[in-house]
N, C-alpha and C positions, 0 to 999 in steps of 0.2 A: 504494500500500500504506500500511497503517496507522504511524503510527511511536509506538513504545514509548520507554519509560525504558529506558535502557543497561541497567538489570541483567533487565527482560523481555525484551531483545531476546537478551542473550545465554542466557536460560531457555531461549528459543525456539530457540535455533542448537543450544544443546548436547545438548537434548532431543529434537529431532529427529532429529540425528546418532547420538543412544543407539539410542533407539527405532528408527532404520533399520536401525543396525546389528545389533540385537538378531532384529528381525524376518528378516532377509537370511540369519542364520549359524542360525535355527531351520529355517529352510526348506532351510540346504544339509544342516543335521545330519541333520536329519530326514525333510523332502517326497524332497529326493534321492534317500537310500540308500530309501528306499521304493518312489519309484516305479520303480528299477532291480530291486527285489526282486519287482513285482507283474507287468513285463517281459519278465522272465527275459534281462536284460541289462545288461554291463558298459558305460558310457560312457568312453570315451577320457577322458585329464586335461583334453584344448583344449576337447571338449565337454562336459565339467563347467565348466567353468570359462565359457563362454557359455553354459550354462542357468542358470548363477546370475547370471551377469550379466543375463541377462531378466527372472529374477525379482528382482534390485535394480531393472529396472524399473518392474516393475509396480508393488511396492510403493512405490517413489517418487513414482506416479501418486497411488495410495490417501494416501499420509499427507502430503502437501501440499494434498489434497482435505481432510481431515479437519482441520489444521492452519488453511485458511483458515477452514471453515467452524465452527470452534471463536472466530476472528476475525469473524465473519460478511463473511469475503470474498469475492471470488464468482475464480473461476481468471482472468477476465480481466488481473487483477493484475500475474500471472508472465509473463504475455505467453502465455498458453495463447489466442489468438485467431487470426482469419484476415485477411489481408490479400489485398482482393478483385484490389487494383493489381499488390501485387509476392509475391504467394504462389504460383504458379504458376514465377514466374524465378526467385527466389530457391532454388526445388526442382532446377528443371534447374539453373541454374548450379553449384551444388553438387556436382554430380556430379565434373565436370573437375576444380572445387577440390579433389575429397577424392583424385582420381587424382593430380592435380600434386603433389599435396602429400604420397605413396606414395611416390611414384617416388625420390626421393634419400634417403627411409627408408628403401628397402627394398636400395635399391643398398648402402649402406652395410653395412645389415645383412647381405647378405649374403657382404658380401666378409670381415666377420668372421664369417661361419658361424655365425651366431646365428641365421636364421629357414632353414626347410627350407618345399616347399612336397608338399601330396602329392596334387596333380592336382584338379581342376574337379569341382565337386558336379554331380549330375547336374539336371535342370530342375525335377524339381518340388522337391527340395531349394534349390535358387538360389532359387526365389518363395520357400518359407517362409522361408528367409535374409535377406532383404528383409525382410519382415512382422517379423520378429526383431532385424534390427539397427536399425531404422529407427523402428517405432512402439512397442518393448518395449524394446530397449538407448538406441537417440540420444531417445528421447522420455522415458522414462521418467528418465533422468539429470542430461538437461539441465532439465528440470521440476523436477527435485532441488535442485542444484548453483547454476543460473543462473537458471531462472524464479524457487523461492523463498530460496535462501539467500542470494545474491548480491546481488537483488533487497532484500531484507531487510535485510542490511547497509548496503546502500548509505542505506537512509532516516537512517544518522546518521555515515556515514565515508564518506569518496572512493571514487572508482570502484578506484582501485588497491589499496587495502587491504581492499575487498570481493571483488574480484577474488582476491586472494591467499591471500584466506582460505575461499573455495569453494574455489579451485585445488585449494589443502594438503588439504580435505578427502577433493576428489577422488581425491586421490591416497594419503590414506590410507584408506579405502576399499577400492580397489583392491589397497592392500596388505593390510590384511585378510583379505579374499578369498584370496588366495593362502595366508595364513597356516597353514591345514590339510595344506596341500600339504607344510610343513619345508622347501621352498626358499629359504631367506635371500638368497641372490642373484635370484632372481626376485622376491621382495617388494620387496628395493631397486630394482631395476631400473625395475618397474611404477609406483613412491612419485613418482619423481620423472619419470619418463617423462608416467604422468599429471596431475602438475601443472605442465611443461610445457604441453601440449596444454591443459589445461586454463586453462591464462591466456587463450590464443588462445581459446578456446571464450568466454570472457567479453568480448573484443574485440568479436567478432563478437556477440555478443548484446545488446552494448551500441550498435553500431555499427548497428544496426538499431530503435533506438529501442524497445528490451527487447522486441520479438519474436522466439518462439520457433523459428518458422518453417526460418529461414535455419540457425541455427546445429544444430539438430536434425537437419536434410538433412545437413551438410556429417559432424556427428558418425557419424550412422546409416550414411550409404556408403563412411566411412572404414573402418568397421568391416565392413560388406558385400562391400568388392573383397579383405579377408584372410580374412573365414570362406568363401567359396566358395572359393578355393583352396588351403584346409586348411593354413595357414598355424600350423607350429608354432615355439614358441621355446623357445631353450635358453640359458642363461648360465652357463657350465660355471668361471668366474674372476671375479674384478676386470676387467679388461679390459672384458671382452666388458658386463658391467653398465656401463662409462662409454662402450662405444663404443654399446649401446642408448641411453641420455640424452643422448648429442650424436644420434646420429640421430634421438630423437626432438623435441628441440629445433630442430633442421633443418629436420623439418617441420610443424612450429609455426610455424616463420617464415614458410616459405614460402606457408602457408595465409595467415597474418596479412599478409603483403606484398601476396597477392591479393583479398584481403577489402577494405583498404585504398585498393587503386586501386579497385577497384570501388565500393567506397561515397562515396569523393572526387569521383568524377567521376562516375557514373550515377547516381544516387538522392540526393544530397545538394540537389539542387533542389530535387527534388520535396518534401522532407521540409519544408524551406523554405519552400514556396509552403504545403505544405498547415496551416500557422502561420495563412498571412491569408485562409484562408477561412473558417475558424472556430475560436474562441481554443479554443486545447488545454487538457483538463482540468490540473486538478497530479497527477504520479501518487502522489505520499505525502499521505494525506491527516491532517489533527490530529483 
């Protein structure tokens, strides 16, 4: 990626953040209540709240396409490419990861009665589920967040304060999003929940030599194994909002612990070797 003057780079960060956000809250105000009205049906709050999250998608796809190409970047940049070697494993292995990494979030959560579940989508809702959390939620965000803001940062600070600072985004964002809702404990909840997960998210897409691939799987089926079984949540205190942020922090780690052994010892050869077959471009270019 290109690298800017500090005060265009942060033109670039801030204005993108506006402009997503601007686009994301016309579409709940608006596309929403419309398309429920044209319907003739009421959407639950959890699936309000995952069609807008789709459509933070999409539009994250659009305006980091728009953003480069105003750079004359081309998406390979973000790490929007395919890896012929490890694009295929990095897809299945994911899967486990985003289960493992459920399983002590959800225990927890539920022994503080914060998540309820209300039974298994039936089949052909599970596939659109898929197609939803995967290539419009996990694609569309992490495009956002880690392909370009993260990405973007990094051309002139450390990976941990690029990191930190997509994280926060992330999470505030998501708090956003809730913000129509008037649940003040669910907005905190989600703030810092998501920029938890969020660090881990940029581990992992760092850890992969800024492809998209791995860390888009791991995001898309973490979200995939809670919306098929209608996974709702309630923060009814204090409490229950720090006992969601330790459990989501839990399994932040647990993912990042497993990301870790896996890229230490399976793939750090290879990334290695493939150095002296042919000198690797630089990715920030002047």
């Amino acid at each position: 990626m290109k690298k800017f003057t500090t005060e265009n780079l942060w033109l670039r960060v801030i204005l993108f953040f506006v402009i997503c956000t601007i686009l994301i809250f016309s579409l709940q105000v608006f596309f929403l209540p419309l398309a429920q009205t044209l319907m003739s049906v009421t959407f639950p709050e959890t699936v309000q709240i995952n069609i807008i999250r789709a459509m933070n998608g999409v539009v994250g796809i659009g305006l980091v396409y728009g953003f480069l190409r105003f750079d004359r970047q081309k998406m390979d940049v973000v790490g929007f490419k395919w890896d012929k070697d490890l694009g295929v494993k990095w897809i299945l292995l994911s899967i486990p990861i985003a289960i493992i990494g459920l399983i002590p979030t959800i225990y927890i959560e539920s022994i503080g009665g914060i998540v309820e579940f209300n039974g298994l989508l039936d089949i052909v809702s599970i596939f659109l589920t898929l197609l939803i959390t995967v290539f419009a939620i996990g694609l569309g965000e992490e495009i956002l967040f880690r392909g370009y803001l993260q990405t973007l940062l990094e051309t002139k600070y450390s990976f941990l304060f690029s990191a930190c600072v997509s994280a926060f985004l992330f999470g505030l964002l998501h708090f956003l999003l809730w913000s129509p809702t008037g649940k003040v404990n669910n907005m905190i909840a989600i703030l810092f929940s998501a920029f938890a997960i969020g660090l881990t998210f940029s581990y992992v897409f760092k850890s992969t030599k800024y492809n998209l691939i791995f860390v888009v799987s791991i995001h898309g089926f973490w979200d995939f194994f809670l919306f098929i079984f209608q996974a709702d949540f309630s923060y009814d205190g204090i409490f229950e909002v720090i006992l969601e942020i330790f459990a989501s922090i839990i399994g932040a780690t647990v993912i990042f612990l497993l990301v870790y052994e896996y890229t230490t010892k399976a793939f750090r050869n290879y990334l290695n070797k493939e150095k002296t077959v042919t000198e690797e471009e630089p990715r920030f270019e002047t």
